[in-house]
N, C-alpha and C positions, 0 to 999 in steps of 0.2 A: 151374765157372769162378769166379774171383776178383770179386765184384758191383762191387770198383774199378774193375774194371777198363772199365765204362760211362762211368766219371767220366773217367778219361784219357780215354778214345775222345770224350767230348763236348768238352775243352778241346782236344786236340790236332788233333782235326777241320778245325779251321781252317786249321792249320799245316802240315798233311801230308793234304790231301783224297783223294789216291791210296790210304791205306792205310784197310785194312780190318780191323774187328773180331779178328779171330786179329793182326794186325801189333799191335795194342796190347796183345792179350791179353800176347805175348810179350815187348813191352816192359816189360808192367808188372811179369812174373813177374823181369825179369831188373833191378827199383829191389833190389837185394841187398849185399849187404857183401860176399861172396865171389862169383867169378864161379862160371857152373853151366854143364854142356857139353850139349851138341845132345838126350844122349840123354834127360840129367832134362826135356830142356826138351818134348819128343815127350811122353816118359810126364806130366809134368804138364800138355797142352794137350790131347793127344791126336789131334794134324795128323802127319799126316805128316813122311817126312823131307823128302822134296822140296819141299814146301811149306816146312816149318820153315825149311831153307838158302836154300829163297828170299827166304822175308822178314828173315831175319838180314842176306842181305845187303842190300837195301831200309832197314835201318834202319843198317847200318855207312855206306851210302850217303852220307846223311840227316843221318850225323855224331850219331848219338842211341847207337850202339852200340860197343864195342870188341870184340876178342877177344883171347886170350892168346897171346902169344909162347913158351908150355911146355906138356907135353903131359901131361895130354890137353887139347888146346885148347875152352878155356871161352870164355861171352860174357861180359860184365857192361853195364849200362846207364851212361854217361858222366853224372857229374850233371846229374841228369832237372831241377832248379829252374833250373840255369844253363843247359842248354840249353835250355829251352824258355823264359828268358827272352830268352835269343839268336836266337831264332829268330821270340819275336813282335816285336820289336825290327824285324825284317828286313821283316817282313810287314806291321808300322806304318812304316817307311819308305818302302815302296812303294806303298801306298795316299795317303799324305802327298802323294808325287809323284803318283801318278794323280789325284787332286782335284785339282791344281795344273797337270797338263797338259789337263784337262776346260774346267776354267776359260779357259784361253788359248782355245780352240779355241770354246769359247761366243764371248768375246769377238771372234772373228776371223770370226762366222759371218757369214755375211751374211743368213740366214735367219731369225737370232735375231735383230733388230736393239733398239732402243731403242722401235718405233711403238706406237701407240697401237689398238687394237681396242676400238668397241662391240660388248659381245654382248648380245644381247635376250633375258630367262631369261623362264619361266613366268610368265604374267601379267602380260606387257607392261614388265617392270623391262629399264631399261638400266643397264649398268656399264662403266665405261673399265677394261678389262684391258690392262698391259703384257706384248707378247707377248714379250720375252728372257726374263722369270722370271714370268709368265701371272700375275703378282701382280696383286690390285687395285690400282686407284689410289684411293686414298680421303686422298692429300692437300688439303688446301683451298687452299692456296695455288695449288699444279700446277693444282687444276680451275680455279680463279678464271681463270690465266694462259693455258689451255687456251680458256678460254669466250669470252677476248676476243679470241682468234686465230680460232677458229671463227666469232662476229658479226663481225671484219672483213674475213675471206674469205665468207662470206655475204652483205655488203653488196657487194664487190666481183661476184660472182657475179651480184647484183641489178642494178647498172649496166652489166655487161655486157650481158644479158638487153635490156636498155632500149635501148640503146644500137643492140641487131640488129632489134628490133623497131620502134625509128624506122626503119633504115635499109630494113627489110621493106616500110613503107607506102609 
């Protein structure tokens, strides 16, 4: 078998995750200047016929193949650079929008919010993690504006405390 024929199989993998090993084999025997019919294409892979016309049609599918309108009816591969520039085209499109619908739904979570988590690590270290993107907070300014909300809900806390504790005696 054609050792290119791994290198299609690694690029186009992505594009076409359904097809397997013989589907690229096939395709790459038919990157040709002349088209070549079913039976060259058997004797140089060595699949079957049933097999072979299954994946020829899987890759006419796919839009990656043609075949001939004269007989004896041949394949040829539709150009392999333009389509498969076309095709990752499609597959960076859609991932473009799937980042961008991830996003909204982040935003819209209500589980993900903006709050603020102490986590206590090994050896008594605390750190303010934001729980939307579990980032550190290691701004100084945030912690500074942080620290003074926390001592004046502390001190309130305190006067409450005081306040039940007169009314307790």
């Amino acid at each position: 078998m054609d050792p290119d024929v791994d290198v299609v199989l690694d690029y186009y993998k992505h594009l076409f995750p359904d097809f397997s090993l013989p589907h690229f084999a096939i395709y790459k025997l038919l990157w040709r200047v002349e088209p070549i019919t079913v039976e060259l294409i058997i004797e140089q892979t060595g699949l079957s016929k049933t097999t072979t016309y299954s994946i020829l049609r899987d890759l006419a599918l796919s839009g990656l193949v043609n075949k001939t309108n004269f007989s004896p009816v041949s394949y040829y591969a539709v150009d392999p650079v333009k389509t498969y520039n076309s095709n990752l085209k499609k597959i960076l499109a859609k991932l473009e929008k799937g980042a961008e619908r991830v996003e909204q739904l982040l935003e819209n979570s209500t589980s993900l919010s903006g709050e603020l988590y102490l986590v206590k690590r090994d050896g008594g270290q605390q750190k303010l993690i934001m729980k939307q993107n579990r980032s550190l907070l290691d701004d100084a300014q945030q912690l500074l504006e942080i620290k003074k909300v926390v001592e004046e809900q502390l001190k309130a806390v305190d006067k409450q405390r005081l306040k039940q504790y007169a009314l307790y005696k």
